[in-house]
C-alpha positions as CSV (number, residue, x, y, z in Angstrom):
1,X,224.0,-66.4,274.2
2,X,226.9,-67.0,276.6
3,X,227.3,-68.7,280.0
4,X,226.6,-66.2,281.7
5,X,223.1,-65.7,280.2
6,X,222.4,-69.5,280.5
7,X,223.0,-69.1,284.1
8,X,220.9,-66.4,284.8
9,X,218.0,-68.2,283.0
10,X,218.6,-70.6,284.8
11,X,218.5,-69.2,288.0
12,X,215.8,-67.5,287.0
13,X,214.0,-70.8,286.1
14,X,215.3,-72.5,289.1
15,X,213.2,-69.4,291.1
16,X,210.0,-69.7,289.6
17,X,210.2,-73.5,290.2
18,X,210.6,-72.6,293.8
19,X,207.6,-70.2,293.7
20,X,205.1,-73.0,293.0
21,X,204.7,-74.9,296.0
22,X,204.6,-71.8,297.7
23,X,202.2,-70.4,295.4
24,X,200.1,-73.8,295.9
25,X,199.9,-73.2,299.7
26,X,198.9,-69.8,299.3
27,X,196.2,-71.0,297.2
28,X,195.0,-73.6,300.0
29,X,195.4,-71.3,302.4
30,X,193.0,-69.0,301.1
31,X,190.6,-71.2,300.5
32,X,191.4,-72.7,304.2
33,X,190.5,-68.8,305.5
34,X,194.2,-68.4,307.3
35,X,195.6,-65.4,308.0
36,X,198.8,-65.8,307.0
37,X,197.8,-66.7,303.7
38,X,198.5,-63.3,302.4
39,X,202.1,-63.6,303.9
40,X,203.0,-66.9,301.9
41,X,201.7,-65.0,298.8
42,X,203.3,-61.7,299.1
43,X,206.6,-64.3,299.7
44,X,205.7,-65.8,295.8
45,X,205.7,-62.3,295.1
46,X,208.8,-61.2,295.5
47,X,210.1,-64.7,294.2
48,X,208.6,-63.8,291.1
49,X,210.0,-60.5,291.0
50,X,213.4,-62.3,291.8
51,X,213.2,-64.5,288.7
52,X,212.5,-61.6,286.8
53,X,215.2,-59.8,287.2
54,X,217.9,-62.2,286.0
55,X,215.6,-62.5,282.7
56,X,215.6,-58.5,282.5
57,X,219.6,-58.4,282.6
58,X,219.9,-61.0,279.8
59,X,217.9,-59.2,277.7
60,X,219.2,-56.2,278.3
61,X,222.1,-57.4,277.4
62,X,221.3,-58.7,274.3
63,X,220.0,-55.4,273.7
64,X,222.8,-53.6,274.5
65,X,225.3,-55.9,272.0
66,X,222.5,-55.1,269.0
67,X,223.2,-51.5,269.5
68,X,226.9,-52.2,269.5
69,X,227.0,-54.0,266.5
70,X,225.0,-51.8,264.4
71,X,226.6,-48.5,265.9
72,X,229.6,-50.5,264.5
73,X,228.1,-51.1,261.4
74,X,227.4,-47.5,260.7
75,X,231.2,-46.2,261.6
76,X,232.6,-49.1,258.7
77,X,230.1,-47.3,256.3
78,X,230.9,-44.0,257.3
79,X,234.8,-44.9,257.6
80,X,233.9,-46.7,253.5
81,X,232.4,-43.6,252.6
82,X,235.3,-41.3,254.0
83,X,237.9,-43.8,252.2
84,X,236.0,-43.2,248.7
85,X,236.1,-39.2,249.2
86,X,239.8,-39.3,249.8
87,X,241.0,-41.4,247.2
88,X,241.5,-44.5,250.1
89,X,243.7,-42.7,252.3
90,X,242.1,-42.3,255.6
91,X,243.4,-41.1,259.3
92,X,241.7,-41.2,262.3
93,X,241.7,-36.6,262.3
94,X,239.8,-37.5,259.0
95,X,237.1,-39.2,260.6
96,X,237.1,-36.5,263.6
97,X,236.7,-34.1,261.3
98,X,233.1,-36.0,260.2
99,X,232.0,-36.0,263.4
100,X,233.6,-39.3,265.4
101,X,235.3,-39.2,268.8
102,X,238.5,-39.5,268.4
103,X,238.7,-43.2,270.4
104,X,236.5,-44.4,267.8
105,X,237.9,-43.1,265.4
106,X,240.9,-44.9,266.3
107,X,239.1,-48.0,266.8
108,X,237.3,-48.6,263.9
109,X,239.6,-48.1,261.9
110,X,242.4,-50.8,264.3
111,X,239.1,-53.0,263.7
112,X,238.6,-53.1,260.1
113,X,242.3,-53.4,259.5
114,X,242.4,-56.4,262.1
115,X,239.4,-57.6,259.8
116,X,241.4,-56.9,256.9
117,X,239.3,-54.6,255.1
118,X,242.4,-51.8,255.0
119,X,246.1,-52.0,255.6
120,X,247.9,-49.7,257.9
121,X,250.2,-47.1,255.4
122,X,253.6,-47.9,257.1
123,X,255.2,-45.2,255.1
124,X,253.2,-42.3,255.6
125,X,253.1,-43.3,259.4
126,X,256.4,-43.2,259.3
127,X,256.4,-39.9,257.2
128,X,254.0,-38.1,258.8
129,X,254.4,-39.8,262.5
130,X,250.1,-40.0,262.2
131,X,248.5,-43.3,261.9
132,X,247.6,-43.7,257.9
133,X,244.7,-46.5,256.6
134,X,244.8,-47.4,253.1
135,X,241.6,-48.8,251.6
136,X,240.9,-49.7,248.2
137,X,239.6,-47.8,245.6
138,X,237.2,-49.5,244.8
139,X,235.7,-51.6,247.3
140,X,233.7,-54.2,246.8
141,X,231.5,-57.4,247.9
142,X,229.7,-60.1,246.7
143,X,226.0,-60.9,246.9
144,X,225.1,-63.9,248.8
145,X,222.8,-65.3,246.8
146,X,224.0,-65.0,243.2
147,X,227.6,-63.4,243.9
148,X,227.5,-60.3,242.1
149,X,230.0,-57.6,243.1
150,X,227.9,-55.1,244.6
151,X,229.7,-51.7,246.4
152,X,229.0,-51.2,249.9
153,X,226.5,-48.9,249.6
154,X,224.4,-50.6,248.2
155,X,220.9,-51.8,249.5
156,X,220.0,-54.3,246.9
157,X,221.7,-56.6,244.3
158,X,221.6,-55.2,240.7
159,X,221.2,-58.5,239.5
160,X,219.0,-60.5,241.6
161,X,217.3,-57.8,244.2
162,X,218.1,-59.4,246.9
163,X,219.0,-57.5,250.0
164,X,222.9,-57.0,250.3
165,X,224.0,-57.4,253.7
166,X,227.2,-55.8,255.1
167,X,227.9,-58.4,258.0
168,X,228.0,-61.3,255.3
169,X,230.5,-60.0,254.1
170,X,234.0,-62.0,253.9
171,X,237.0,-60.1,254.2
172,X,239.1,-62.1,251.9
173,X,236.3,-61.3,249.3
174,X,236.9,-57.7,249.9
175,X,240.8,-57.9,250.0
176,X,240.9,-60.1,247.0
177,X,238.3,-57.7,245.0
178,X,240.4,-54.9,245.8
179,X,243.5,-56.6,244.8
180,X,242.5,-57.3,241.4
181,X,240.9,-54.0,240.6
């Protein structure tokens, strides 16, 4: 969570703090038989309703960055399994071509070589004048538990059945994998 979501839970906390008193002198109120009972309650009402909403936009939030991490999840394995069809060379018109916009085409692939995971072709840029991505051929990772080099694709360790999972991954394990192979 960031600062922003601790201060919306906190304001939302600070609200619903606020709404007990008033909620208490509704209560009396009621039993007291005044009218304006009703008022002081609809009034905790709508502080409530007030705290609720900062609660709604940090989850939402949260929500919203799951989606776009495993939206971006699914582009690396598509972009992986784009690489191993074209012998590691990969442009972003390949990835069109697959069914990606063309801006995140782009993107992903800026992203996985910021992360390391491919290295910009310099020479066929220069070449061709189209933005080339060179992965290895054979890419691999390690399992977290026993360190086994499992491909990307896989779902489970061969060795130890554990469940392989892509975000563990290190880039320097991948980069150093695809150096010695």
């Amino acid at each position: 969570m960031n600062n922003r979501s601790f201060l919306l839970i906190g304001a939302s906390v600070v609200l619903v703090l606020i709404s007990l008193p008033i909620w208490f002198i509704t209560l009396m109120a009621f039993i007291a038989g005044r009218s304006w009972a009703l008022a002081t309650g609809f009034l905790g009402v709508v502080l409530l309703v007030a705290a609720a909403v900062p609660v709604y936009m940090v989850y939402s939030s949260a929500q919203e960055q799951k989606m776009k991490d495993a939206r971006e999840h699914n582009m690396e394995r598509q972009v992986m399994a784009v690489a191993k069809k074209r012998n590691g060379v990969v442009r972003a018109a390949d990835l069109v071509s697959v069914g990606f916009r063309g801006e995140d085409a782009e993107a992903i692939l800026d992203h996985m070589a910021g992360q390391g995971l491919c290295d910009i072709n310099l020479d066929a840029t220069k070449y061709s004048g189209v933005k080339t991505y060179m992965f290895p051929q054979e890419v691999r990772m390690r399992c977290q538990y026993c360190g086994t080099p499992v491909d990307l694709n896989t779902v489970r360790c061969p060795s130890c059945g554990a469940p392989v999972e892509w975000d563990k991954a290190r880039p320097e394990d991948l980069k150093r994998e695809s150096n010695n192979g």
